[in-house]
C-alpha positions as CSV (number, residue, x, y, z in Angstrom):
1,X,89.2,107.1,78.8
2,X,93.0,108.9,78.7
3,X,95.5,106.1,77.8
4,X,97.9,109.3,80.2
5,X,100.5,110.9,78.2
6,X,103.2,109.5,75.4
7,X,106.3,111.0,74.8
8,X,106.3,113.1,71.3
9,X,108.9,115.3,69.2
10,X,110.4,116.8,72.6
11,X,107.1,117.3,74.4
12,X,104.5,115.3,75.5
13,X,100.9,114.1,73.9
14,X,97.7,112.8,75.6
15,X,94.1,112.0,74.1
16,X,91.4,113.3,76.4
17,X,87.2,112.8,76.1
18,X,85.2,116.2,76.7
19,X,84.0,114.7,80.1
20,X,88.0,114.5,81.3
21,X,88.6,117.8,80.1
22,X,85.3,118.9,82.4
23,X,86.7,117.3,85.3
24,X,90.3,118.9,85.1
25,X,89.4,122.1,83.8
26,X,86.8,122.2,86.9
27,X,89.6,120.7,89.6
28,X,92.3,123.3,88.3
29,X,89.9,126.4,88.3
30,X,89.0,125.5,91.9
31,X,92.8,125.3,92.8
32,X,93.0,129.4,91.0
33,X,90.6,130.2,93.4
34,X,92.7,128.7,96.4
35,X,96.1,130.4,95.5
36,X,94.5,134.1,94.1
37,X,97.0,136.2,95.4
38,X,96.5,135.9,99.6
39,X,97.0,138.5,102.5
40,X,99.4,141.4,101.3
41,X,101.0,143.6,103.6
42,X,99.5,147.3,104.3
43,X,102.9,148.9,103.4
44,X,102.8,150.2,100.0
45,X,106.2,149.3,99.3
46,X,106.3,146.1,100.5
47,X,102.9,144.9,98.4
48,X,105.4,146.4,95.4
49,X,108.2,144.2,96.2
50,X,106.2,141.0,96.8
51,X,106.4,140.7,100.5
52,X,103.4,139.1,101.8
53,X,101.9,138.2,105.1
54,X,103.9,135.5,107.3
55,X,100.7,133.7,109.0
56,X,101.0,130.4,108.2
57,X,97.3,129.1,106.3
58,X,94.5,128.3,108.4
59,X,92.9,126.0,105.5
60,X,94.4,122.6,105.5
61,X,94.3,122.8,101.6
62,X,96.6,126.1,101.2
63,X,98.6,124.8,104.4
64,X,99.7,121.7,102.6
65,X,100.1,123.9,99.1
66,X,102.6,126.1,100.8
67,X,103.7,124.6,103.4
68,X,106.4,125.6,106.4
69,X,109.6,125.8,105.5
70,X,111.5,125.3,108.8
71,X,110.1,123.8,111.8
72,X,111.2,127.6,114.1
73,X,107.6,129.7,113.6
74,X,109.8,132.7,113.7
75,X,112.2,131.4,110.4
76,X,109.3,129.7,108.3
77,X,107.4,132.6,108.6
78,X,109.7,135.2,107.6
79,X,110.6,132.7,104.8
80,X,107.0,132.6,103.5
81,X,106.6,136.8,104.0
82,X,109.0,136.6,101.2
83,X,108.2,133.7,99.2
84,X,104.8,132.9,99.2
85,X,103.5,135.8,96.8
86,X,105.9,134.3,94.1
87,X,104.8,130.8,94.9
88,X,101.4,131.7,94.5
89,X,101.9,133.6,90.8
90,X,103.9,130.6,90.0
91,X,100.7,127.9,90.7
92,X,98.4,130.6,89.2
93,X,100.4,130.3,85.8
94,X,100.8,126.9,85.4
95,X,97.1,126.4,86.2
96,X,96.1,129.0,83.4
97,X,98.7,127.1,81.3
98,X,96.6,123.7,82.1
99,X,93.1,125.4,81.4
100,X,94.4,126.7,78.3
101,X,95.7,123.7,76.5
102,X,93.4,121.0,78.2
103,X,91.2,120.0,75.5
104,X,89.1,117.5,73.9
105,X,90.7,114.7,71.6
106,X,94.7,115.0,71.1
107,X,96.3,117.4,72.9
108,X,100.1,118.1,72.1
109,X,102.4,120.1,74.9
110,X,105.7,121.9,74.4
111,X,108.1,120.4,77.4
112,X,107.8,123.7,78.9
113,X,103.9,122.9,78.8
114,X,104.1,120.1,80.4
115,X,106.2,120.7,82.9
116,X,103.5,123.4,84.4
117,X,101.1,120.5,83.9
118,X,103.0,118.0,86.0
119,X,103.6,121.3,88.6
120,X,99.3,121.7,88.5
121,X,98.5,118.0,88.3
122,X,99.9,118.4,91.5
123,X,98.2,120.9,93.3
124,X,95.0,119.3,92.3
125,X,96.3,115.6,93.6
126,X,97.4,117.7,97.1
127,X,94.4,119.9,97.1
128,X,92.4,116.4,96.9
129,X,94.3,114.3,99.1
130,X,94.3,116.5,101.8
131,X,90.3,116.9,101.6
132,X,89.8,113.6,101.4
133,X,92.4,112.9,104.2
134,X,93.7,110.4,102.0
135,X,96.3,107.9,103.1
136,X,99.1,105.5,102.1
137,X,96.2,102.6,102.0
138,X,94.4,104.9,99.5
139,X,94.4,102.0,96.8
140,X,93.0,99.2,99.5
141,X,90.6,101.9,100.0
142,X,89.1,102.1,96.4
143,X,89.5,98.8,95.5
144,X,87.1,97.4,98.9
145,X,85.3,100.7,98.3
146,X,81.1,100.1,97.2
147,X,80.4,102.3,94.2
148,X,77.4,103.4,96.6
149,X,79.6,104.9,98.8
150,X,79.3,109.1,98.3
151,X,83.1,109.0,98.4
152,X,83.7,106.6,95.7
153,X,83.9,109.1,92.6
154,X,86.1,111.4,94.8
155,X,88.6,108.7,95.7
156,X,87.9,107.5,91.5
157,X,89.0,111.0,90.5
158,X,92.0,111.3,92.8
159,X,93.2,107.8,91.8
160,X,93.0,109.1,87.8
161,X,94.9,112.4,88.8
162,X,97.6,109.8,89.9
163,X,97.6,107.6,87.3
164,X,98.0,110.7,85.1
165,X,100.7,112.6,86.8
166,X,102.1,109.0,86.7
167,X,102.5,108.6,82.9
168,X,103.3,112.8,82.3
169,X,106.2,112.2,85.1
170,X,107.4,108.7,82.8
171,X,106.5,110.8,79.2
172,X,109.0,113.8,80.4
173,X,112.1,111.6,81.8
């Protein structure tokens, strides 16, 4: 199992087994799928310049990924007509950043590189938490949780997506 990540010559090094890789490779190709590039406008010049739709999610997931920015309707949606497109090429490259240098054994990551892991580590932990309605009694949870119990590896993976954005967050600073 990852002993999480160890500072190393200005960036960052972690050991992974081919099964951890699976998992995080699987978890961060699901969260690409979540943020491919969402409702465009119909005006030709706006889809050029960025400008996206202003409806606020309807899935919990992408609603707690880009979430309002003011509590007025009318100022957090023009705020996310003209931000959201650039939030969601943002989460897209560090994902493909993660999926490309997640691998089996030691893996070694510029600062740069692991900065856009800590920013998809994340995602995944928010995308998680929020379908699994998880709470501040998450830990209490899993440890009076039966390994029977269909959530269990859920609330197991969540808990090692913490631990691990944990020691990247201590390895960087």
């Amino acid at each position: 199992m990852s002993s999480g990540f160890k500072s190393h010559n200005g960036g960052v090094v972690a050991e992974f087994e081919a099964a951890e890789v699976s998992i995080l490779k699987s978890l961060v190709g699901q969260i690409l799928g979540l943020v491919e590039p969402g409702q465009t406008s119909d005006d030709p010049l706006e889809r050029a310049l960025g400008i996206g739709s202003a409806q606020e999610p309807s899935d919990p997931v992408l609603a707690r990924l880009f979430p309002s920015a003011y509590e007025d309707a009318d100022h957090s949606a023009e705020f996310r007509r003209y931000t959201e497109a650039t939030l969601r090429d943002g989460k897209r490259a560090d994902a493909q950043t993660m999926l490309a240098t997640a691998r089996p054994g030691r893996s070694e990551l510029t600062a740069e590189q692991a900065q856009a892991w800590l920013r998809s580590l994340n995602d995944v932990r928010l995308a998680l938490g929020t379908r699994l309605e998880v709470t501040e009694d998450v830990h209490e949870e899993i440890a009076t949780m039966s390994e029977d119990d269909p959530r269990y590896p859920a609330y197991v993976t969540y808990d090692w997506l913490t631990y691990l954005q944990d020691s990247l967050v201590r390895a960087l600073w």
